[in-house]
DOKEDO-19627 format. One record per residue: residue in three letters; x, y, z of N, C-alpha, C in turn. Coordinates in steps of 0.1 Angstrom, whole numbers, padded with zeros to 4 digits, always signed. Example, Ala and Ser with C-alpha at 12.3 -4.5 7.8 and 13.67 -1.06 7.14 Angstrom:
residues 2
ALA+0132-0057+0078+0123-0045+0078+0132-0033+0078
SER+0128-0022+0071+0137-0011+0071+0129+0000+0079
This chain:
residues 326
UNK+0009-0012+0000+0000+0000+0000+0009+0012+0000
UNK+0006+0023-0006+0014+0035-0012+0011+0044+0007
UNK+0022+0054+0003+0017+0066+0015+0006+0070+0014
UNK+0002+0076-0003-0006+0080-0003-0023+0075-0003
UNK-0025+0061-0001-0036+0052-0002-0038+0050+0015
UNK-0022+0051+0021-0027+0044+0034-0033+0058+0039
UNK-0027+0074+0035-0036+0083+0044-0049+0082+0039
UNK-0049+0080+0027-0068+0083+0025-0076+0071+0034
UNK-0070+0059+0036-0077+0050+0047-0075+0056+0060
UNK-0066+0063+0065-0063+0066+0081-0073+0079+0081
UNK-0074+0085+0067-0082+0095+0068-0098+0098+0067
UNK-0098+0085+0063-0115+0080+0068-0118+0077+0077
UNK-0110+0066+0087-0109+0064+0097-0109+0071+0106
UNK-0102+0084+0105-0100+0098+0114-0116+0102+0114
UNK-0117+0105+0101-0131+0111+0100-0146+0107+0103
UNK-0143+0097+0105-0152+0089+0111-0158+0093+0131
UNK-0144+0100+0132-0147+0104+0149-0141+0096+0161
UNK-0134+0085+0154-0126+0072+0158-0112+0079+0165
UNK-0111+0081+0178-0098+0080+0184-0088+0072+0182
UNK-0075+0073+0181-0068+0059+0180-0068+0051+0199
UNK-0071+0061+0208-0066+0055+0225-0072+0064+0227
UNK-0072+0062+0242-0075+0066+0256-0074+0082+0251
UNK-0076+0090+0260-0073+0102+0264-0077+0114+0275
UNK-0074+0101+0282-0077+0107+0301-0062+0114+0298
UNK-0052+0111+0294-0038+0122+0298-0041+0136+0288
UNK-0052+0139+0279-0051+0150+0275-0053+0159+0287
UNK-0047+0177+0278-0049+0186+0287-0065+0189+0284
UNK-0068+0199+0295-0078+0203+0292-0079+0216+0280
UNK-0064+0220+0276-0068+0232+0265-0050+0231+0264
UNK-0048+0234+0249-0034+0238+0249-0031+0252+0238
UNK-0019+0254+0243-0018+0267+0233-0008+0267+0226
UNK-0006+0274+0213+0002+0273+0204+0009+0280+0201
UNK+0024+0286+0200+0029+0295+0204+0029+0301+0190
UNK+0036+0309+0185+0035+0316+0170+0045+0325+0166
UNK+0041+0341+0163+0050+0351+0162+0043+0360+0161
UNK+0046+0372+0157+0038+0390+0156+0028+0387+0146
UNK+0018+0396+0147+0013+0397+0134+0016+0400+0120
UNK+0008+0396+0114+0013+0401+0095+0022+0393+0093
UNK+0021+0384+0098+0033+0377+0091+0024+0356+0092
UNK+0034+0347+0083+0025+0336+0080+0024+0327+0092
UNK+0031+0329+0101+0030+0321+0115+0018+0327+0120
UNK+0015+0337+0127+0006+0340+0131-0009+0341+0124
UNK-0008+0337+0114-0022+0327+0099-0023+0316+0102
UNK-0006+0309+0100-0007+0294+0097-0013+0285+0112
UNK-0007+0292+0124-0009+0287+0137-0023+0286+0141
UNK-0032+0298+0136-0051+0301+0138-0052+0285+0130
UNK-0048+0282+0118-0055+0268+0115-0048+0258+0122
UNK-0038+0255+0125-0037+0246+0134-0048+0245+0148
UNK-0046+0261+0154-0055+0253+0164-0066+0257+0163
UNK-0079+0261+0152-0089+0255+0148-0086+0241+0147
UNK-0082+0236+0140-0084+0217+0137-0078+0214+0148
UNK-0071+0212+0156-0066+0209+0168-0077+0208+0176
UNK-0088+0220+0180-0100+0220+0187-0112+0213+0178
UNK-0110+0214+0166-0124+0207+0161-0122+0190+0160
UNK-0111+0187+0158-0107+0177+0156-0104+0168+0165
UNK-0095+0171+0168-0085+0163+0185-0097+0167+0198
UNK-0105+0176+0197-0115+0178+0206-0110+0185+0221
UNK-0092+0193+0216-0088+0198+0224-0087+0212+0223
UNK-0092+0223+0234-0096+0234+0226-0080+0243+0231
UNK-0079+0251+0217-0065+0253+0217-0064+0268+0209
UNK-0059+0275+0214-0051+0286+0211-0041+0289+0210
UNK-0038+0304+0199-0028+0309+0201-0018+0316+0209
UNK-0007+0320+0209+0002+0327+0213+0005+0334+0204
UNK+0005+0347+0207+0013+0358+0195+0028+0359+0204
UNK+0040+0360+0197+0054+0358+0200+0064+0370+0195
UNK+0076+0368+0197+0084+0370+0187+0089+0365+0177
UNK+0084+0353+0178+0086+0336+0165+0097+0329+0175
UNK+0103+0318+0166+0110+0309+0167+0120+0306+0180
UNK+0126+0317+0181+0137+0315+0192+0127+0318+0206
UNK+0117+0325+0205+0107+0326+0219+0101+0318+0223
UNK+0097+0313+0211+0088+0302+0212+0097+0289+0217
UNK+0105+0285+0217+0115+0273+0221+0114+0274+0236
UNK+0120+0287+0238+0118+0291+0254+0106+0289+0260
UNK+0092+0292+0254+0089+0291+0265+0083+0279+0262
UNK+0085+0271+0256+0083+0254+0252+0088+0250+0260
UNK+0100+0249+0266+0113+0247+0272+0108+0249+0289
UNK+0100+0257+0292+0097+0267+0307+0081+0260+0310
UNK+0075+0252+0299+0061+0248+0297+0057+0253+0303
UNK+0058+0271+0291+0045+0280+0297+0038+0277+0278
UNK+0037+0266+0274+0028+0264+0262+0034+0247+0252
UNK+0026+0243+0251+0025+0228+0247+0026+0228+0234
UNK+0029+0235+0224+0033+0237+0212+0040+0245+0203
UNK+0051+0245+0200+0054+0256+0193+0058+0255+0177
UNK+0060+0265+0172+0064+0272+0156+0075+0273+0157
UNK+0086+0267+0150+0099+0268+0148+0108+0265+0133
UNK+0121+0277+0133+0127+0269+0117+0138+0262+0124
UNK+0146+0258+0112+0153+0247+0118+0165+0253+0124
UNK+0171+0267+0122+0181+0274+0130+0182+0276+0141
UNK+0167+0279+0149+0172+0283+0163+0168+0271+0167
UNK+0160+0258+0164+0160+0247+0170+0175+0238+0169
UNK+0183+0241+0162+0195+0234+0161+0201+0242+0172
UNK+0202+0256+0174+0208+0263+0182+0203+0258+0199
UNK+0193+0257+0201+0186+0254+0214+0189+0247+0217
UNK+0190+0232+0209+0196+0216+0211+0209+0216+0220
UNK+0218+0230+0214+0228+0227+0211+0232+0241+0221
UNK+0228+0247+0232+0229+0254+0239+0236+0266+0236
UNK+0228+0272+0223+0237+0280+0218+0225+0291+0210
UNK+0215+0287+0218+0206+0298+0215+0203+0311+0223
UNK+0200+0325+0215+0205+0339+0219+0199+0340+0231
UNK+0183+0334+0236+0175+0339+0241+0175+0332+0259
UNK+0186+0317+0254+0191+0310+0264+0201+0304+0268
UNK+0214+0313+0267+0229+0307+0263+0231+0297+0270
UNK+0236+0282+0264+0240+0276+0274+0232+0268+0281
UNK+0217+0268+0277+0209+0257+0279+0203+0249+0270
UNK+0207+0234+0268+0208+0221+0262+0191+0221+0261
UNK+0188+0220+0254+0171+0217+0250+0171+0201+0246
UNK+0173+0196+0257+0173+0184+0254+0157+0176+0250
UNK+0151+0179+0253+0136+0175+0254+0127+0180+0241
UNK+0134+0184+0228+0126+0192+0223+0121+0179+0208
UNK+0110+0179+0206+0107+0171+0193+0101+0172+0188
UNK+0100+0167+0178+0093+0175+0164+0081+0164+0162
UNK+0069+0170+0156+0059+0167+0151+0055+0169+0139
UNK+0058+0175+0131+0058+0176+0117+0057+0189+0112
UNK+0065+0185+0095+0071+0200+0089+0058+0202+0085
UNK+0059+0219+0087+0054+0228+0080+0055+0235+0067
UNK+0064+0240+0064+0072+0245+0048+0079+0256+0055
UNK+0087+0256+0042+0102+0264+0042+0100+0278+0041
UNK+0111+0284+0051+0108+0297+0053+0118+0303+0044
UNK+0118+0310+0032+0125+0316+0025+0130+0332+0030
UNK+0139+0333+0028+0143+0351+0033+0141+0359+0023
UNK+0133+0369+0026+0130+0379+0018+0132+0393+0017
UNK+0134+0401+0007+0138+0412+0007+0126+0424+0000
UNK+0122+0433+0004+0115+0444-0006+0114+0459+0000
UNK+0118+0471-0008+0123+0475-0006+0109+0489-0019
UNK+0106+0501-0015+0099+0507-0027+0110+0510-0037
UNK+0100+0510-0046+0105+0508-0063+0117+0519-0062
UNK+0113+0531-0063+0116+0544-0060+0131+0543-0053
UNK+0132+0537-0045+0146+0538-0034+0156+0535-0041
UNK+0158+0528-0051+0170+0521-0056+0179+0511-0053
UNK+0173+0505-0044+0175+0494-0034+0169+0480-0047
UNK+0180+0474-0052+0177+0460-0059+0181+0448-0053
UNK+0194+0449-0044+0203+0439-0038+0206+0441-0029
UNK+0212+0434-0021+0221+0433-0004+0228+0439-0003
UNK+0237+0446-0013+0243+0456-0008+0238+0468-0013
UNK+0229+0468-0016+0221+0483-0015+0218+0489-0005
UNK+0216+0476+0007+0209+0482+0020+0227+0488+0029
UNK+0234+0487+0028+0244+0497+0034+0237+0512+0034
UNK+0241+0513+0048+0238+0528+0054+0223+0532+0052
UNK+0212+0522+0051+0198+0526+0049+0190+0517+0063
UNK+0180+0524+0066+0172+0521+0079+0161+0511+0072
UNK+0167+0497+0078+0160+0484+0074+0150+0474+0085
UNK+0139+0473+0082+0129+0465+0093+0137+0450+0091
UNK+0135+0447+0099+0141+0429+0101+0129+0422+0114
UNK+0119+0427+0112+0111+0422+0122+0109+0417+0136
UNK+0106+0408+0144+0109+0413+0158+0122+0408+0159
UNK+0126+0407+0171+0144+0409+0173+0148+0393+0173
UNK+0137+0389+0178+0141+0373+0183+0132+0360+0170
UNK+0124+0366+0161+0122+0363+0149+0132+0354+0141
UNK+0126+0346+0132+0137+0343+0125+0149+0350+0116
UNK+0140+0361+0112+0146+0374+0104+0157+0380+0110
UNK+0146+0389+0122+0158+0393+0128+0170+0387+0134
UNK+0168+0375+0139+0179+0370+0143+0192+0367+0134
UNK+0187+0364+0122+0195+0358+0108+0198+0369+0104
UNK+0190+0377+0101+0202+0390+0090+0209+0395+0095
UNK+0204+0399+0118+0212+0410+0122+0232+0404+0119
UNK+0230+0391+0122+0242+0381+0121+0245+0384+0109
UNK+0238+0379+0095+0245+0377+0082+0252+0388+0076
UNK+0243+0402+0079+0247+0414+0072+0257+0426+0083
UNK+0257+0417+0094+0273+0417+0106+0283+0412+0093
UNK+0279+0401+0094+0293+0390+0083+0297+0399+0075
UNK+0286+0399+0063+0290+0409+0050+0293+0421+0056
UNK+0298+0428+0066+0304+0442+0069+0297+0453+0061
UNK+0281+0448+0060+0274+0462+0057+0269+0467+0070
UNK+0269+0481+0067+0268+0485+0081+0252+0494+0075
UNK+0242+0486+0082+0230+0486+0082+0223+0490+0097
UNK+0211+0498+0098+0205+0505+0106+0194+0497+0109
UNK+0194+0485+0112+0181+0474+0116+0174+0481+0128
UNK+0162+0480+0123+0151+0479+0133+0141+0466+0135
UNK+0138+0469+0145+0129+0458+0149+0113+0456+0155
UNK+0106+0450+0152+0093+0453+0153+0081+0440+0150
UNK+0069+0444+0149+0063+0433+0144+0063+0436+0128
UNK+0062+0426+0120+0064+0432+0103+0052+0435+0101
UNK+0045+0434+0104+0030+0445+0100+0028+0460+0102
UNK+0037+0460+0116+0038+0477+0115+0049+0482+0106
UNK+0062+0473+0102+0072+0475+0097+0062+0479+0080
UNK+0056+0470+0076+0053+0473+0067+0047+0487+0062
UNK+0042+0491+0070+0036+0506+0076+0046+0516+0071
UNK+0062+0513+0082+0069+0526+0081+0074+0525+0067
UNK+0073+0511+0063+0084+0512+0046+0074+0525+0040
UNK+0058+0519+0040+0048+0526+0030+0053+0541+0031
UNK+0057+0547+0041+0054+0558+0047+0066+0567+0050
UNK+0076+0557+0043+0095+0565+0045+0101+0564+0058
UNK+0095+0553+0067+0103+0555+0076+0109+0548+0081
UNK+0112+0539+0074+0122+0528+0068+0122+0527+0052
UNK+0137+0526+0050+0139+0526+0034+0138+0508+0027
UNK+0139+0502+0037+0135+0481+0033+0128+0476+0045
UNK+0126+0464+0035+0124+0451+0048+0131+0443+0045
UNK+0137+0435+0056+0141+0419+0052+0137+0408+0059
UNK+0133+0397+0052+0122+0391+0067+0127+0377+0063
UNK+0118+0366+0066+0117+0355+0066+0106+0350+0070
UNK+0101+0342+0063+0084+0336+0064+0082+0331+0049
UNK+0071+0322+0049+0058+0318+0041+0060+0323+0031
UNK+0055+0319+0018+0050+0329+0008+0038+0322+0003
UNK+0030+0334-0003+0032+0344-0002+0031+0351+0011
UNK+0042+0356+0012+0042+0364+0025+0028+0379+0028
UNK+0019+0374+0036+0007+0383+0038+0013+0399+0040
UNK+0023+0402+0045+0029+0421+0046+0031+0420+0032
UNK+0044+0415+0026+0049+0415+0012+0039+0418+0001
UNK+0026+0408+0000+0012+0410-0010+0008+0423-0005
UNK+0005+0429+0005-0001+0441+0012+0005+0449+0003
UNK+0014+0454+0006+0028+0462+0001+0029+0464-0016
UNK+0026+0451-0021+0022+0449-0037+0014+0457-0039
UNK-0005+0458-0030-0016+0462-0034-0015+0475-0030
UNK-0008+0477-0023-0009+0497-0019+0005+0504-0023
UNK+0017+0501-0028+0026+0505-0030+0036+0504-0043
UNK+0042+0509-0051+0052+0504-0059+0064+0495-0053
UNK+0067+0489-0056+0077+0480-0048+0092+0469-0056
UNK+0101+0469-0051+0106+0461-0054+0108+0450-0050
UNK+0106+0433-0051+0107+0426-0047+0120+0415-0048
UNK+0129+0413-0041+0143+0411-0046+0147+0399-0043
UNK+0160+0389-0047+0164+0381-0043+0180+0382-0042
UNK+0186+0372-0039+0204+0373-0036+0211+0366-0047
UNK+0222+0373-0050+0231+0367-0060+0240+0356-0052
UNK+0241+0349-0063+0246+0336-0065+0255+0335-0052
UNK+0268+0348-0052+0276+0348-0045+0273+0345-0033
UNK+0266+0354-0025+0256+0357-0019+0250+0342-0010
UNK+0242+0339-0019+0237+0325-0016+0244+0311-0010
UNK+0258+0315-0016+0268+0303-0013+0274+0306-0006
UNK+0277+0313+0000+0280+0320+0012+0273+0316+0024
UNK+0261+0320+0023+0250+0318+0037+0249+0302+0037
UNK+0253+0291+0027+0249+0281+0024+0257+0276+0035
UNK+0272+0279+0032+0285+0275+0034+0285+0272+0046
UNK+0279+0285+0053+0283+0293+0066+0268+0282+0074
UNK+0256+0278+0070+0245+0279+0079+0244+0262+0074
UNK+0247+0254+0080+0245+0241+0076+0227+0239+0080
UNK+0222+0242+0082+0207+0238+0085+0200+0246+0077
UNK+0203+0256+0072+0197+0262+0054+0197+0252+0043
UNK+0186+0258+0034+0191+0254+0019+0186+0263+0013
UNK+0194+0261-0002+0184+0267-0013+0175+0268-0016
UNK+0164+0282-0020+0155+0284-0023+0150+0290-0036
UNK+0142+0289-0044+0136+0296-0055+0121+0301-0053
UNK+0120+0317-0052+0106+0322-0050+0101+0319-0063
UNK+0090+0313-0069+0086+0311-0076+0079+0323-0084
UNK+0085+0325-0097+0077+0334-0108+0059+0337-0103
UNK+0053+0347-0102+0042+0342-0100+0037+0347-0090
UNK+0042+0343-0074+0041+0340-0061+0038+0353-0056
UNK+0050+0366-0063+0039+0380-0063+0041+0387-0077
UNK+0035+0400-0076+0032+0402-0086+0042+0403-0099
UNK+0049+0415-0087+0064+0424-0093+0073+0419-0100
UNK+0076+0410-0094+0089+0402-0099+0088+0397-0113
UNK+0096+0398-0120+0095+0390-0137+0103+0376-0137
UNK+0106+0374-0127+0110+0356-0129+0111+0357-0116
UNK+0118+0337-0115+0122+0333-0100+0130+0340-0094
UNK+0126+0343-0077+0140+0349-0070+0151+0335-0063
UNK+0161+0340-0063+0172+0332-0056+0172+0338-0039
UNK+0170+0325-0033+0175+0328-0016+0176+0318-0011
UNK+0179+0322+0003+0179+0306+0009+0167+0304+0021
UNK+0167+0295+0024+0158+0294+0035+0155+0284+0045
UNK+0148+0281+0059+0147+0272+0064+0134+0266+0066
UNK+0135+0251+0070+0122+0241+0074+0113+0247+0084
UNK+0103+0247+0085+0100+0250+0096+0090+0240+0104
UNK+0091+0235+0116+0087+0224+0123+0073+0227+0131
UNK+0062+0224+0135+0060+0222+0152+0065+0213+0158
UNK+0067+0211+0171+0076+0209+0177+0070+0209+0193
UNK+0074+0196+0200+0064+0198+0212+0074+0194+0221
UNK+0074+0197+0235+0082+0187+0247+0079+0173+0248
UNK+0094+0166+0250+0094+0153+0255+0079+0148+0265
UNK+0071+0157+0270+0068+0152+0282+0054+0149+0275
UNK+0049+0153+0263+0036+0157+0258+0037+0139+0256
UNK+0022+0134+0262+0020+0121+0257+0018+0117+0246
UNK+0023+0100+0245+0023+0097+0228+0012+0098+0225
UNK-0003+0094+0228-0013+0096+0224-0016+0112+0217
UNK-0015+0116+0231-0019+0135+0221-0011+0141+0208
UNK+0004+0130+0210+0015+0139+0201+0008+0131+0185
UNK+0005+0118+0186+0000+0112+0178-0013+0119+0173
UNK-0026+0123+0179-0031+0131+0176-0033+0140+0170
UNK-0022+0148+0170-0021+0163+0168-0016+0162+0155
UNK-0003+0149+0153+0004+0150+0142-0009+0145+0131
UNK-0018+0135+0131-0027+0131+0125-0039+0140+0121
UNK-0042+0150+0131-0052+0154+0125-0051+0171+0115
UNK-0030+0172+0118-0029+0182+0109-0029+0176+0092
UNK-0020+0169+0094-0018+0159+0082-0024+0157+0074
UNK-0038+0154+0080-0051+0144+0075-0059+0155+0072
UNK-0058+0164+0075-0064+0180+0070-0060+0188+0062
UNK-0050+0186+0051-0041+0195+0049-0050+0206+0039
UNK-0061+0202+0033-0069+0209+0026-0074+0221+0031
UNK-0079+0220+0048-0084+0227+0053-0075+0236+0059
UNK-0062+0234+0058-0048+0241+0065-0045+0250+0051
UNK-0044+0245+0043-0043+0253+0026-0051+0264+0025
UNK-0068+0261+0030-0074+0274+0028-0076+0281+0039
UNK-0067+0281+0049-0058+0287+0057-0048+0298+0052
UNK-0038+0291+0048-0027+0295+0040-0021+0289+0031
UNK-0017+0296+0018-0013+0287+0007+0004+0280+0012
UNK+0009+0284+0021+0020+0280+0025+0021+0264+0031
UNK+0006+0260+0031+0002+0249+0042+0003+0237+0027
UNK+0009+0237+0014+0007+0227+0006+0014+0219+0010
UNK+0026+0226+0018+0039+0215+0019+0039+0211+0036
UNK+0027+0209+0037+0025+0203+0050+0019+0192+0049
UNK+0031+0185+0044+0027+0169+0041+0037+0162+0048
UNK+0027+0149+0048+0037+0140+0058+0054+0132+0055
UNK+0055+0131+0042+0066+0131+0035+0079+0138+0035
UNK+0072+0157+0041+0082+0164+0042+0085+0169+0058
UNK+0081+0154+0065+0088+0157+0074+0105+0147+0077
UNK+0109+0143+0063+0124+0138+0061+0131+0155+0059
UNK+0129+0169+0058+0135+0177+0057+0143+0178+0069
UNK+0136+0173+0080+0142+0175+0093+0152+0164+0093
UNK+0161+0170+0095+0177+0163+0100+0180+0157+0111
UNK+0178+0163+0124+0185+0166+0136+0173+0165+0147
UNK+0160+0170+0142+0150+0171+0156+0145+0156+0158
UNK+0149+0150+0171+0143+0137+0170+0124+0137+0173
UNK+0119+0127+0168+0106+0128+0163+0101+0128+0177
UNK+0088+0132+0179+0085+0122+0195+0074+0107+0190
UNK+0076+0098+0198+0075+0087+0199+0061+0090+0193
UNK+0053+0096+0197+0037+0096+0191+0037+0098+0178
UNK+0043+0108+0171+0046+0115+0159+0053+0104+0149
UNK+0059+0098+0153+0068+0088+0146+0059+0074+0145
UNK+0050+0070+0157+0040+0058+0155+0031+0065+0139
UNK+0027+0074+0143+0021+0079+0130+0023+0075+0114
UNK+0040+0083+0112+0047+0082+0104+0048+0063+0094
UNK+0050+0060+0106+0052+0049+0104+0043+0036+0102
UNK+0029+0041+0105+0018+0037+0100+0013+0037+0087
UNK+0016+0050+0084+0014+0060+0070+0024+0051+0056
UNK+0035+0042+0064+0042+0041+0056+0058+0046+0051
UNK+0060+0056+0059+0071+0070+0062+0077+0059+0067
UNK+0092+0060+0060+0100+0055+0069+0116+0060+0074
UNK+0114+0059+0089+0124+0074+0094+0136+0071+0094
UNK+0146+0079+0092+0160+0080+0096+0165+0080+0108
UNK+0173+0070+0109+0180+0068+0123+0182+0085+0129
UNK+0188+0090+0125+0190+0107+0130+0178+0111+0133
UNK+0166+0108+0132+0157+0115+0135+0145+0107+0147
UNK+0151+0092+0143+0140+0086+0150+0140+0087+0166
UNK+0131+0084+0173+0130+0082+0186+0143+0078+0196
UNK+0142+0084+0203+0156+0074+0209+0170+0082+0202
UNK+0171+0087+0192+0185+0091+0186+0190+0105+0194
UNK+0182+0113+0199+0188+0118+0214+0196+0113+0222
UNK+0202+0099+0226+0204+0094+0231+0216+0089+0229
């Protein structure tokens, strides 16, 4: 039987209202951590926990954040049972080398299944003359909140490249504001596409929408082993007249060791088995398939997440499986 035959059976079966176990260890409500507004985390996370509460029959909310690196923490402090993460500051956390918590081993952290890849983005009004990365030398640039995946990544990369850039920090929805309005000359972010500020910015403004040279790209490649290559797709917004080049990261949920295998099993099943309804959500939610959770390298699965997987037909990599913490 194919992956794709055994979900359409698991996915009747789901739909049917059929539990796989028990669930006296659910909580009584869980929450989902996210990031700022205007941006695709704080979209993509609302459908998760809609179907989380319609579905799993657990009623479940958001967290608005700073994104990624916040959200680990307070995963970590279980002040929240779920979080939104790319694959950078979750390697950093593992690995006690994250900004927000130097030096503390995240040993407990696992994944439940990829989300899609967060490409880095650049746009900048038409007008400014800003086409490339080193355009932004000496210009007042949004990079979104501080602890974001954006901000965290460019304040570092465009440190490297010795442009000496005027970053600000914010939620990108307001950022998108000052660009409209001159008070910031770019953005540079990281998220989804189509990125919901970016389209905005399309519909009310002239704009340029950019990507990174080659050089550029091989560089951040070199330098960020948990990146890869990315191609914005022709299309995806308006402006642009072909594909952009950049790079980008996976991005996971991600729950504590401590979350039982029944719920983690749960959770991972009834995003999966919904992906249609996660799509008209966000169009970012295509590649929230169960297949692309081989993107992940390094996050070991949790044991519920991985019963799933492996029902479906998925079959995991030692580096990832259960136990490879270990």
């Amino acid at each position: 039987m194919t992956i794709a035959t055994r979900l359409i059976a698991s996915a009747a079966f789901f739909a049917a209202g059929v539990l796989p176990a028990s669930a006296q260890d659910a909580p009584a409500s869980m929450t989902i951590s996210t990031a700022s507004p205007g941006g695709v985390y704080a979209v993509y996370g609302e459908g998760v926990a809609q179907i989380l509460s319609d579905v799993v029959g657990i009623p479940t909310s958001t967290r608005q954040t700073q994104g990624p690196a916040q959200n680990l923490v307070l995963l970590q402090a279980g002040q929240t049972e779920l979080a939104m993460t790319t694959s950078g500051p979750a390697f950093e956390a593992m690995n006690g080398a994250l900004e927000l918590a130097p030096g503390q081993d995240y040993d407990g952290l696992r994944a439940l299944f990829a989300m899609y890849p967060t490409p880095f983005q650049m746009i900048a009004l038409a007008d400014s003359g800003i086409d490339s990365i080193d355009d932004l030398a000496d210009k007042r640039v949004g990079a979104g909140p501080r602890a974001g995946t954006g901000g965290t990544y460019w304040t570092r990369w465009l440190d490297n490249m010795d442009l000496d850039v005027s970053l600000q920090y914010g939620g990108i929805g307001d950022q998108a504001s000052q660009l409209a309005d001159g008070r910031l000359d770019a953005i540079v972010t990281a998220g989804g596409i189509p990125h919901p500020a970016l389209s905005e910015l399309e519909n009310t403004q002239d704009v340029m929408i950019f990507g990174m040279s080659a050089a550029t790209q091989a560089r951040l490649l070199d330098e960020n082993p948990y990146a890869v290559s990315f191609s914005i797709p022709e299309g995806t917004y308006k402006t642009p007249a072909s594909d952009l080049q950049t790079v980008a990261m996976w991005n996971f949920v991600v729950a504590d060791a401590s979350m039982s295998d029944d719920i983690a099993y749960q959770i991972t099943r009834a995003v999966l088995e919904n992906n249609a309804r996660m799509i008209s959500t966000h169009a970012a939610a295509k590649q929230t398939l169960a297949e692309n959770i081989l993107k992940n390298t390094f996050i070991p699965l949790h044991p519920g997440a991985a019963r799933y997987y492996t029902e479906i037909g998925v079959e995991i990599p030692d580096a990832i499986a259960p136990g490879a913490e270990g």
